[in-house]
N, C-alpha and C positions, 0 to 999 in steps of 0.2 A: 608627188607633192599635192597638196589640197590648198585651194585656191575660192576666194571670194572674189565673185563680182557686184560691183555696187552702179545699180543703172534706173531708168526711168523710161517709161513709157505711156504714149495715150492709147488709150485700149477701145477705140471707137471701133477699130476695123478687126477686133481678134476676141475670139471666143473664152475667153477667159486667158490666164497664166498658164493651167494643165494643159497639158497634151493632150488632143480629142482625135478619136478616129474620125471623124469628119468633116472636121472644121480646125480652121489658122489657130494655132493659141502664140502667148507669145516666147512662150520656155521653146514652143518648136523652132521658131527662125533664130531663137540664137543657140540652141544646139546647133543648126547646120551650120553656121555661119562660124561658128567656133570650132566644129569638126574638120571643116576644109580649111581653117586657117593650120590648124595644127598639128593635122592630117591623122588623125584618129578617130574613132568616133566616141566623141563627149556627151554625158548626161548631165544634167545638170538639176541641185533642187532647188526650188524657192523657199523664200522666209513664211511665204503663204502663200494663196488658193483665189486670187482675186476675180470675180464671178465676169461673166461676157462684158463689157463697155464699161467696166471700173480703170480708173486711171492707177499710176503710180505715178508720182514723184519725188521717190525711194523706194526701194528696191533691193533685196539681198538675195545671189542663189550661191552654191558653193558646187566645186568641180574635181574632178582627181584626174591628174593628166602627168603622163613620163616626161613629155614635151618638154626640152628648153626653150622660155622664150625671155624679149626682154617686156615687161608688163607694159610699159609706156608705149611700146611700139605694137603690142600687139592691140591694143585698144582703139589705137587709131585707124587699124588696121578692120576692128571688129565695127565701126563707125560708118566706115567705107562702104562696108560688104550691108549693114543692115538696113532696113528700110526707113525713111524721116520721123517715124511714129515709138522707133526705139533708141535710144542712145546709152551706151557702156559710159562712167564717169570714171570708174578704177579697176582694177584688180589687180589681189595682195595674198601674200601667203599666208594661211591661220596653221594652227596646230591642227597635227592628225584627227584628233578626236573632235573639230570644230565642227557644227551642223547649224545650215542659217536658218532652219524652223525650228530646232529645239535648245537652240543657245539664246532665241530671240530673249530678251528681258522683254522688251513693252512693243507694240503697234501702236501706231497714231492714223487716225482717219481724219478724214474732212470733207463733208458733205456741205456744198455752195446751193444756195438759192435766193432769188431774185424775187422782189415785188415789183420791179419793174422792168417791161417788156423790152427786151436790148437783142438786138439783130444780129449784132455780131459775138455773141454770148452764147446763145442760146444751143448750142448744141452741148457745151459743155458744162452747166446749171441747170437749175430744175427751178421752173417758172411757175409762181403761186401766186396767181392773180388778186382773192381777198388779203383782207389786214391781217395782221397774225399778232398777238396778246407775246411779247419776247419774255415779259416776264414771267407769266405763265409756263410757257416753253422753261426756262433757268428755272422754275422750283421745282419742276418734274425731275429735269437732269442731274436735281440734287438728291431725286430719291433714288436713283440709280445707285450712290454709293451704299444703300442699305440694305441690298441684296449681291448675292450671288450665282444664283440658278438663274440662267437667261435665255429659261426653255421654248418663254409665248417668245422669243425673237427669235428663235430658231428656224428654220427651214424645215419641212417637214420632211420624215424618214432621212434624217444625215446618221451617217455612220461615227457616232464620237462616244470616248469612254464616261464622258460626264458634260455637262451645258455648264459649269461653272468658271465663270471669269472674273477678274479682280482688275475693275475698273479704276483707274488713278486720275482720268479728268473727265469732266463731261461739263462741255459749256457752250452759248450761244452771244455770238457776236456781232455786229454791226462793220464790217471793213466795205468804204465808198457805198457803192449802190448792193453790195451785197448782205445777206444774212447767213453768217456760216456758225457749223459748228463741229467742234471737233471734240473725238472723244479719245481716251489711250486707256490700255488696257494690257494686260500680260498676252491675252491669248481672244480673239474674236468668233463666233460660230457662224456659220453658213446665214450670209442674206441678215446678220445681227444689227448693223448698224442701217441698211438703208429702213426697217423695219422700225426701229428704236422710231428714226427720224420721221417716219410716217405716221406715228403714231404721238411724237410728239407735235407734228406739225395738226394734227388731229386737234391736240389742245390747246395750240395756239389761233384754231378759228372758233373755240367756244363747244366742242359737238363732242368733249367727252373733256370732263376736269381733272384736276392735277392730282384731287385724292385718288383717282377710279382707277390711277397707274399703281397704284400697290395691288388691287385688284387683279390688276392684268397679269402682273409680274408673278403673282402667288397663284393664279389659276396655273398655269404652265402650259397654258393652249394657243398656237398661235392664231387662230381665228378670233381670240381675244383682243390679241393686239391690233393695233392699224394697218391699213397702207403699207407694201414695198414701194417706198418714191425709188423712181427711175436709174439707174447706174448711171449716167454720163453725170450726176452732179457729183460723185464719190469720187475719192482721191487718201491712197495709202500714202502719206506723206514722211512718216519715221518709222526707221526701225532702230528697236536698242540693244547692243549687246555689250559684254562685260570689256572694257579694258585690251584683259590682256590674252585674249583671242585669237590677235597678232599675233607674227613671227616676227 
């Protein structure tokens, strides 16, 4: 049977989602921990690739396993055994043919930042000490829907059949003392969003305008763009897939 798991983690302490020959990620501790539960040994894929100190608070990977168990109980079971920085919320049977990267319909990110200096925050925000122009910031985000090549956001030398994504939100918000913003999209490229954000946070201190992002966007260089701001403000927050996926 093939099997979804739907879980959450903070990614301070683990080198990305992938499996690294020389470093924690976090797909490795819950293979093990779901190998010894079920006494086989389980691979498991993600819905994506989330880079060293990025959060999730959603999460898809899917599994194939002979294993009877009962879901509810093994989950409690996979809680026990994991570390306080990962937590299992479900897992459900999908159809054979289900795969939680390329069933995904949409990502939703969320990148947090702060204008003000807050002690008990700060590891998990990314602190911008000048004023930042919000609306500036929001008429960039809107030229976003007028493209599709999001090559200057790419990371340089990735391995991908094409940089084109089909963004469906991109906005900047005000929640208590924070400034977030979230963007969704069918599909994201290596290092896309904290790059976007650096680049608009760029525009929001005045030191590059909101027309010059067509510029950057139609060069396809990422040394065009801004700033990578920091992974601990990023947060995969949804994942979407169709209905009827289930079993």
């Amino acid at each position: 049977m093939k099997y979804f798991i739907e879980l959450s983690y903070k990614g301070t302490a683990y080198h990305g989602w992938q499996n690294q020959p020389t470093a924690l990620s976090v797909q490795e501790v819950i293979e093990k921990a779901l190998s010894t539960l079920l006494g086989e040994q389980v691979s498991i894929m993600g819905a994506g690739r989330t880079d060293a100190g990025v959060h999730a608070k959603q999460m898809y990977a899917h599994f194939n396993t002979d294993a009877i168990f009962d879901a509810v109980n093994i989950v409690f079971k996979l809680n026990s055994f994991l570390p306080k920085d990962v937590a299992i919320h479900a897992i459900f049977k999908v159809k054979e043919d289900a795969h939680s990267r390329f069933n995904a319909l949409s990502r939703t990110y969320l990148y947090r930042v702060t204008l003000k200096k807050n002690v008990f925050t700060f590891n998990d925000v990314f602190y911008v000490k000048q004023a930042l122009d919000v609306d500036k910031m929001n008429k960039a985000a809107k030229i976003l829907f007028e493209y599709k090549d999001f090559q200057c956001f790419s990371k340089s030398n990735t391995d991908v059949n094409t940089y084109n994504c089909d963004i469906m939100k991109a906005e900047w918000f005000f929640k208590d003392d924070e400034l977030h913003f979230v963007i969704k999209a069918n599909r994201f490229l290596r290092n896309m969003v904290r790059a976007i954000v650096g680049t608009m946070i760029n525009i929001g201190l005045g030191k590059v305008s909101v027309e010059s992002l067509h510029t950057i966007i139609q060069s396809k260089s990422r040394s065009q763009a801004g700033f990578s701001v920091p992974a601990n403000g990023l947060y995969l927050i949804d994942v979407e897939y169709p209905e009827d996926i289930k079993i």
